[in-house]
N, C-alpha and C positions, 0 to 999 in steps of 0.2 A: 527832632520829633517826627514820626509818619505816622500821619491819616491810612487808613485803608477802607476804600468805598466799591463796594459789589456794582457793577452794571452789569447792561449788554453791551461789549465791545467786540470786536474783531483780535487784540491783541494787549501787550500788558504797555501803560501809558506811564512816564513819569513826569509829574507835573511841578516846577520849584516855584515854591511859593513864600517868598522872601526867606527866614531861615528855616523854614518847614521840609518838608516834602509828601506831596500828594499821591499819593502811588494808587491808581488806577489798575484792579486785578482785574481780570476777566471776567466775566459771567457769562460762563461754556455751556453753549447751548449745541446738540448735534441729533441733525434727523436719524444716525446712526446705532445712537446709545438710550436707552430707555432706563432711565434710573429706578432704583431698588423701588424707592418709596414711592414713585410711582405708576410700576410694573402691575397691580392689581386693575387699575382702570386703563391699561392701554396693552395694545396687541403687537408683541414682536413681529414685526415684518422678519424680519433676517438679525442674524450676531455675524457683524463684521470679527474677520480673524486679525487675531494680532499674536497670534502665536510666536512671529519672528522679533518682537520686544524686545522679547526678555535676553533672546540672545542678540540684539542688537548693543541693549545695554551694559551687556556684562563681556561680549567678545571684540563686538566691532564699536564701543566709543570711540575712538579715534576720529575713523570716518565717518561716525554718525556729524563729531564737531567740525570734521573738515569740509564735510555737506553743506553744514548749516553756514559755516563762516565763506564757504565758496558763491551762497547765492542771497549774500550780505541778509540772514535772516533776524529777525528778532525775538525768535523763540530761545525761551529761558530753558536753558539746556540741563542745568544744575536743580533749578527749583522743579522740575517736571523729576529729576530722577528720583530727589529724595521723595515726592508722592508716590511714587511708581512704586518704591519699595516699602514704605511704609501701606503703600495697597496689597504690598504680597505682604509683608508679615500679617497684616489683621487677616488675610484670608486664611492663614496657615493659622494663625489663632480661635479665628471660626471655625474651621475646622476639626479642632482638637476638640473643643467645648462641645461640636456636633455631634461627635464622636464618644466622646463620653456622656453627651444626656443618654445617646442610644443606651450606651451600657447597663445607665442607669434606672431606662426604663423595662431593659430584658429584665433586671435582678428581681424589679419590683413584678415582675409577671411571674417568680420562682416564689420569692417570698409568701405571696398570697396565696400563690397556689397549692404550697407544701404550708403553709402556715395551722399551728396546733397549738401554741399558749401563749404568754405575756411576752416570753424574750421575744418570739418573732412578731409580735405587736410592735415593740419597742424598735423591733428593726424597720417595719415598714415607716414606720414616725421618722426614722433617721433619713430612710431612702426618702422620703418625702421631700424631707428638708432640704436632703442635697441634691435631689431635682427641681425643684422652688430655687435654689443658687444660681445652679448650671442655667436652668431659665432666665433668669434674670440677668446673667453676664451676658449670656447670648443674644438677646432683647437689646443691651446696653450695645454692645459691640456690633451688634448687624446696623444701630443707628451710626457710627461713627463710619463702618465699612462704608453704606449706601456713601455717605458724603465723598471720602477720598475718593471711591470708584470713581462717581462722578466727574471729578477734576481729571482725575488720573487719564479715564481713558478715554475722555474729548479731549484731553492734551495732547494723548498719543495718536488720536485720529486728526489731530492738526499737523503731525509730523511730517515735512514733505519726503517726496519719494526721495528713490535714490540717482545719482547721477552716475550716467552710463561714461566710461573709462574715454570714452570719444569727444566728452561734450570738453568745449574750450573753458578754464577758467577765471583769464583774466579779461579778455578781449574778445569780439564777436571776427570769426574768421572764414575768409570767403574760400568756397572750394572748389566752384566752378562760374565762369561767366561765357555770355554768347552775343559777338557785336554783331549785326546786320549789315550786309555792304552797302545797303542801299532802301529807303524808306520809301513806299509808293501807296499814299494815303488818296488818292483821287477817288476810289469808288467813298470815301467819306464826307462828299461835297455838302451831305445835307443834314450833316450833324450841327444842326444851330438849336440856341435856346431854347427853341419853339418845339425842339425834338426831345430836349432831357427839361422837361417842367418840376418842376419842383413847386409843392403844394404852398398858398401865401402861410397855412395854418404852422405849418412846420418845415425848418432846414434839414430836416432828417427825413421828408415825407418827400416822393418824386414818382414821376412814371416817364414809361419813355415810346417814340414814337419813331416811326419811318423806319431808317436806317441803324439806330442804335437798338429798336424794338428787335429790329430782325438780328442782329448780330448775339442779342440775348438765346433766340430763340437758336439760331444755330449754333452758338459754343454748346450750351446744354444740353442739345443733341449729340452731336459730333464727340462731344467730351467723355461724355457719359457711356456711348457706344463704346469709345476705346475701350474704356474700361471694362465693361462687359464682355469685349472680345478679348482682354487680358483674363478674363477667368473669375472675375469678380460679378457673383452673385446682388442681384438688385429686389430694394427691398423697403415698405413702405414702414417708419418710422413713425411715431406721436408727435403731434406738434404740442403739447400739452405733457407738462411729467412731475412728481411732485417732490417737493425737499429733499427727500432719501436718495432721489437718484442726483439730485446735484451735490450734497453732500457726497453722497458716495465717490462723483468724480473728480472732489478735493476740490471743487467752488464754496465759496459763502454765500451759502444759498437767502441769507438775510442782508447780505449787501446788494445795493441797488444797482454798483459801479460794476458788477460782475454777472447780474442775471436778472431779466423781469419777472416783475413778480403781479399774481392776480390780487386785487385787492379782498380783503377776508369778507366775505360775503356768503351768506346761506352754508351749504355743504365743503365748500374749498378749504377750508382747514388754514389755520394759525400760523405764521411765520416762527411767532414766540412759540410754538409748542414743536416747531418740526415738523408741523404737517401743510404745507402754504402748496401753492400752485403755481408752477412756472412756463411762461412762453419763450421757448428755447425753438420749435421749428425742426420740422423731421429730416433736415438735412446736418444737423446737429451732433457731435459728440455727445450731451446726457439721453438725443431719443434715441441714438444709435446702441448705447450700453442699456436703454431698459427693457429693448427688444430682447435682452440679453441676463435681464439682473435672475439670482437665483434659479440658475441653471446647469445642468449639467451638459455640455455641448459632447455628442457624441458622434458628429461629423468627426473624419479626419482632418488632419491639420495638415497647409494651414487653411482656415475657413476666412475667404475673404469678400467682405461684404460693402455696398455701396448705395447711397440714399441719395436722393436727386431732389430736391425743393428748395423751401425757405430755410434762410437762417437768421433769428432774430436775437437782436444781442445790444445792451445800451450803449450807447452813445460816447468816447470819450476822449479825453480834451479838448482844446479850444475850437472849438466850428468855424469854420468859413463859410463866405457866400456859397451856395450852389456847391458842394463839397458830396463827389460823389465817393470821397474815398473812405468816410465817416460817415455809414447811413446806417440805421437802428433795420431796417429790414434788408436783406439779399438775396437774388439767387444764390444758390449755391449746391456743391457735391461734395460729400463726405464720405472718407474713405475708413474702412475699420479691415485690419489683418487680426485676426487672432489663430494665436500659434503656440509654439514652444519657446518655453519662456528664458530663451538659450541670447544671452548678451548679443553676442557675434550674427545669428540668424537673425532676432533683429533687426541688428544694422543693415543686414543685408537686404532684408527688407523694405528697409527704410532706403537704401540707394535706389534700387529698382525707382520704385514709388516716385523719387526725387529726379530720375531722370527722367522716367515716361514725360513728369507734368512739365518738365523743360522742354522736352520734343513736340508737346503740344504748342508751348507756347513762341518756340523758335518758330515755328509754321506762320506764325501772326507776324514774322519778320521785324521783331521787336528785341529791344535792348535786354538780358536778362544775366542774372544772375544771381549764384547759391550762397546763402551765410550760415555756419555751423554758428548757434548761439551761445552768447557765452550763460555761463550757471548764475550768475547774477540777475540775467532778462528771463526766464525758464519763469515756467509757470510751477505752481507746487506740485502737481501731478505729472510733471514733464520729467524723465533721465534726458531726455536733448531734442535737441530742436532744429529743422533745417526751414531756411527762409526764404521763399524762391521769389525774387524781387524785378519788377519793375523800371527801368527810369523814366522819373518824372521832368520831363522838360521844363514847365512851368516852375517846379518849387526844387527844380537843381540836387534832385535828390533823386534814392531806388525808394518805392515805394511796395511793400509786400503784399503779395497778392493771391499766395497760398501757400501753404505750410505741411510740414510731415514731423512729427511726433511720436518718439518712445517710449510708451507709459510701462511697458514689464506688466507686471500682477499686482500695480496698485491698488487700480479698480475692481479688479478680481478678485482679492482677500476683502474689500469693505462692500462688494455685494454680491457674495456668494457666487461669483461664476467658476463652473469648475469644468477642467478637459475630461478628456473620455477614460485616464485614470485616475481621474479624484486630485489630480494634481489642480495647484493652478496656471490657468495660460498665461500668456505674455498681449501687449496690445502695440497693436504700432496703427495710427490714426492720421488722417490728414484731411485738409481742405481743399480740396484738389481745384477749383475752383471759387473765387468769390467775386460774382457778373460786376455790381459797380465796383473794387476796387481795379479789374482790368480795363474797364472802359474808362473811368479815369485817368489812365496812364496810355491806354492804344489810339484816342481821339485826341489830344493834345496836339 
């Protein structure tokens, strides 16, 4: 026997419950998709494109499963297809119905208008009737469509991207490292407790003083320069941005574990409806893409841009004492390429990217090195991911400390951003710095 019970969940749950089974389905909620039924009381921001679906589903199955099983996913791959097509047949059935009420409303505009005795009386009665049908199937059928829509295409806006031909599948693999000959930590004599405070209210809450204050203040100068002498245009981002653009960059924008949220209060808009409020921080990937959403960029490519502030982001796993490598707020810099959305350029983009922030960080005379991620650790919006890590003396381990990322036209098809020929771009992103995870690892 299976129960079947509607929530709000993240994903499909199966629950055994001695000879039962409790199957937990989704209740698909997406800041993207504005459902049929109710499209009357709310205003399409944008229609994310999913034009590449359909041939995903009919050309490239293969690699749509070998995606999904490379970054051990739990999306029902089989139950999403039969929606998907059962959502095109009823459209192509609506369709047809639509199609012919027209007809049947032209005939009845001849009828009337040529009409002269009983038989075309008789005829109009008839067209009547069988517009009164067509109606009613129509009515019937647009209820059943809105429903599948719904599932269908917040299933297909859960789909993750795709994985670029580079990324590792079974193991995370290192592709470059840089040992220092020699550590000369003296000018950090006065990095004691009394200089990194951390608030009694929270382990997540700190400020810093003297000599770690200053070392803030000159990476994010220094860093940020390079970058701007590389060619990368500087640029102030929202520290505030709302579900559509988190959604749009494949977060769950209603998970707590993944993005903060403002509490529903006065004008800020509903989680449950799509419309919530989030403190993400304009050095940020979603304020970086909303400077960006429904746009046509008509710069040449590539346009490469760069945001300098907070980054805020929750908290996760187990906290330690005084744990500056786990803090809900950071300095930090954010890198955004947009280009052509060409595999190979890309990547080479993504090398660049990855070596400048080694160069920077080799300068600190510190232990470093690169990990190509495997598809299993990838985020859903990542094709690959390089790890540019730390070692941690204290916890015997590399500790990451800023990152570069392949997203292609993920984000670009779910929030209209379009190149200068209506094509979509490609994105390559990174965190080119994040101030406490390197002082964590450079004051040890």
């Amino acid at each position: 026997m299976i129960m079947a019970l509607r929530i709000l969940s993240t994903s499909h749950i199966k629950i055994p419950i001695k000879k039962h089974l409790l199957c937990i389905v989704r209740g698909v909620v997406s800041a993207l998709h504005i459902p049929g039924h109710i499209s009357k009381a709310a205003v399409s921001i944008l229609t994310p494109d999913l034009s590449h679906i359909e041939a995903l589903i009919t050309e490239d199955i293969a690699q749509l499963q070998n995606n999904l099983s490379a970054r051990n996913s739990s999306f029902h791959l089989d139950s999403f297809l039969g929606q998907w097509r059962q959502m095109t047949a009823l459209r192509l059935q609506r369709e047809d119905l639509e199609s012919r009420r027209v007809e049947v409303t032209q005939m009845m505009k001849q009828v009337v208008t040529n009409a002269t005795g009983s038989s075309d009386t008789r005829n109009v009665e008839d067209i009547k009737r069988k517009g009164i049908e067509l109606r009613t199937q129509l009515k019937e059928l647009t209820k059943l469509w809105w429903e599948i829509e719904e599932i269908a295409v917040t299933r297909a806006l859960s789909l993750p991207n795709y994985l670029h031909c580079k990324t590792p599948i079974e193991d995370n693999t290192e592709v470059y490292s840089f040992m220092p000959e020699k550590s000369d930590l003296n000018c950090l004599g006065d990095c004691t407790e009394e200089n990194i405070k951390f608030a009694s209210h929270s382990r997540t809450a700190f400020y810093l003083k003297g000599t770690p204050a200053n070392l803030e203040l000159r990476w994010m100068q220094t860093f940020s320069k390079d970058w701007i002498d590389n060619g990368y245009n500087l640029i102030s981002a929202p520290d505030f941005v709302r579900s559509l653009i988190i959604d749009g960059c494949g977060l769950a924008f209603n998970d707590q574990k993944e993005v903060l949220s403002l509490a529903t209060i006065q004008d800020h808009g509903s989680l449950e409806k799509g419309n919530g409020l989030h403190l993400v921080g304009g050095s940020s990937l979603p304020a970086m893409v909303a400077f960006l959403t429904k746009t046509v960029i008509e710069e040449p490519f590539p346009l490469r841009l760069v945001s300098v502030g907070r980054c805020y982001q929750p908290v996760t796993g187990i906290l330690g004492a005084n744990d500056l490598a786990n803090t809900m707020q950071s300095s930090s810099i954010r890198l955004l390429t947009v280009m052509e959305n060409c595999p190979d350029a890309l990547f080479q983009e993504l090398v660049f990217i990855q070596h400048q922030i080694s160069k920077q960080l080799e300068q600190l005379n510190v232990n470093v090195r690169i990990i190509a991620t495997a598809a299993r650790n990838l985020e859903p919006w990542e094709q690959y991911r390089s790890s540019i890590e730390l070692y941690s003396s204290s916890s015997k381990k590399y500790v990451q400390v800023a990152n570069v990322s392949i997203i292609g036209d993920y984000i670009c098809r779910r929030l209209s951003i379009y190149g200068p020929d209506k094509e979509f771009p490609g994105f390559v992103t990174a965190q080119a710095l994040s101030v406490p995870k390197l002082l964590a690892c450079y004051l040890e």
